[in-house]
C-alpha positions, 0 to 999 in steps of 0.5 A: 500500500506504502509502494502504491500511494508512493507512485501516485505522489510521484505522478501527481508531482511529475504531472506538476512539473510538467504544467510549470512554464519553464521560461517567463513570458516574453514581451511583444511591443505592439506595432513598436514601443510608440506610445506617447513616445512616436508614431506606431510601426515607423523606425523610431518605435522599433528602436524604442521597442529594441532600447527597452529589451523587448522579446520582439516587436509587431508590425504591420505591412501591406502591398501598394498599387505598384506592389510594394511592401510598406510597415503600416497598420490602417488602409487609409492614412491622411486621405491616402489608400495604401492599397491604391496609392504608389510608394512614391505617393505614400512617402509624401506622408508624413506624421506629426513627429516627422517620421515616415511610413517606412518600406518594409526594405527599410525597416528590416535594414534597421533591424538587421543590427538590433537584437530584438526578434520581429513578428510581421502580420501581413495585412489581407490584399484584394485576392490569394494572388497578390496576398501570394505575391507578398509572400513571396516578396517578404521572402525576398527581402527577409533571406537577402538580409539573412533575417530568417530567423527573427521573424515570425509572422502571423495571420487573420487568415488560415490560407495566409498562414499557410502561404507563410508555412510554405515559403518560410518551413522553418519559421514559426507561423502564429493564427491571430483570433479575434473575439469580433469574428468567433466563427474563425477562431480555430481549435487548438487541435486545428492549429496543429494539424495544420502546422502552425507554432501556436495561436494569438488569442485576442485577451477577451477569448482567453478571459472567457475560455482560460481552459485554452492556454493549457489545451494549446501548451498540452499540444505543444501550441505557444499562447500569444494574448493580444493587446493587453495594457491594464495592469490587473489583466496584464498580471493575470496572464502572466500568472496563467502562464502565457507564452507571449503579451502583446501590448503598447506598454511594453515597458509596463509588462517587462516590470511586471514579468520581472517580480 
């Protein structure tokens, strides 16, 4: 009897040691470390994101009418519609801090010397053939700068993702959920079968399903939770043992991921 209720223990604590996340949660700043600082997405959030000791910085790229690669998040910017505009019509942006929409050439040539990873979210195009195009692009431009391994991209889109797993095999490719469009968050199970790293959860769906986070790590998934700037929640994902946190005060996660 002794013997058996040894081994029951021993497995219980096994089971223990196997659910504790061995490394803390990462930092990802959200379209860069911009807030009340600069401009989101533009060179100057990317050094602030990299100054700081961020994991990694998001951004945001989308294909111009003469299929160029720009960093920004919204379609339509000062009147201009990025998908209809030409590069050179989109240069002659410029915001409030004097940066400018940066080419995505142009970003990774100042991330080649940082030490901070990237995340790319490439933003849908008009038809699988141009959103193909960008890939293929992206790819491009990221081996020419032998930066393949430290981007990670992710997607709204499962095709998109799976364009992504095609022409990057060996990167890590993340599904974006989105509480707003529940009809597209996959299951872990899904994510896994198709390949994927992990899934990046928009907070509210973790909130109300927390039993996610360890389905995923139980399939070996990564959690990234997005965008998370309260500091009560911001603890609560830390304690629930996420991979990633997504935020626009990153230097507010750090502090906490360090007590």
């Amino acid at each position: 009897m002794k013997f058996k209720y040894f081994i029951i223990i021993a497995l219980l604590a096994l089971t223990s040691c196997t659910n504790v996340k061995k490394e803390p949660t990462k930092v990802v700043a959200h379209r860069g470390f911009w807030n009340d600082l600069c401009t989101e997405n533009t060179i100057s959030s990317l050094y602030n994101a990299n100054k700081i000791g961020c994991h990694a910085a998001e951004f945001d790229v989308r294909l111009t009418k003469d299929k160029q690669l720009v960093v920004v998040h919204d379609n339509v910017i000062q009147g201009h519609q990025i998908n209809a505009s030409t590069l050179s019509d989109i240069k002659k942006i410029t915001f409030e801090d004097g940066e400018s929409i940066p080419t995505l050439e142009e970003y990774l040539d100042q991330a080649k010397d940082m030490n901070i990873n990237l995340i790319l979210e490439l933003k849908e195009t008009s038809s699988f053939q141009n959103n193909t195009y960008a890939v293929q692009s992206i790819q491009k431009i990221i081996n020419e700068r032998e930066l393949i391994d430290k981007v990670s991209f992710i997607s709204f889109s499962t095709s998109t993702c799976k364009l992504f797993l095609k022409y990057f095999p060996t990167s890590k490719i993340y599904y974006l959920c989105s509480a707003s469009d529940p009809d597209k968050i996959i299951s872990p199970e899904m994510a896994l079968s198709i390949g994927l790293a992990g899934i990046d959860y928009q907070d509210k769906i973790l909130i109300d399903n927390p039993n996610l986070i360890k389905e995923c790590h139980d399939l070996g998934l990564e959690v990234n939770v997005w965008t998370v700037n309260e500091e009560e929640y911001i603890q609560h994902f830390i304690n629930e043992g996420v991979d990633f946190i997504t935020t626009d005060h990153p230097d507010l996660v750090m502090e906490l991921t360090k007590k």
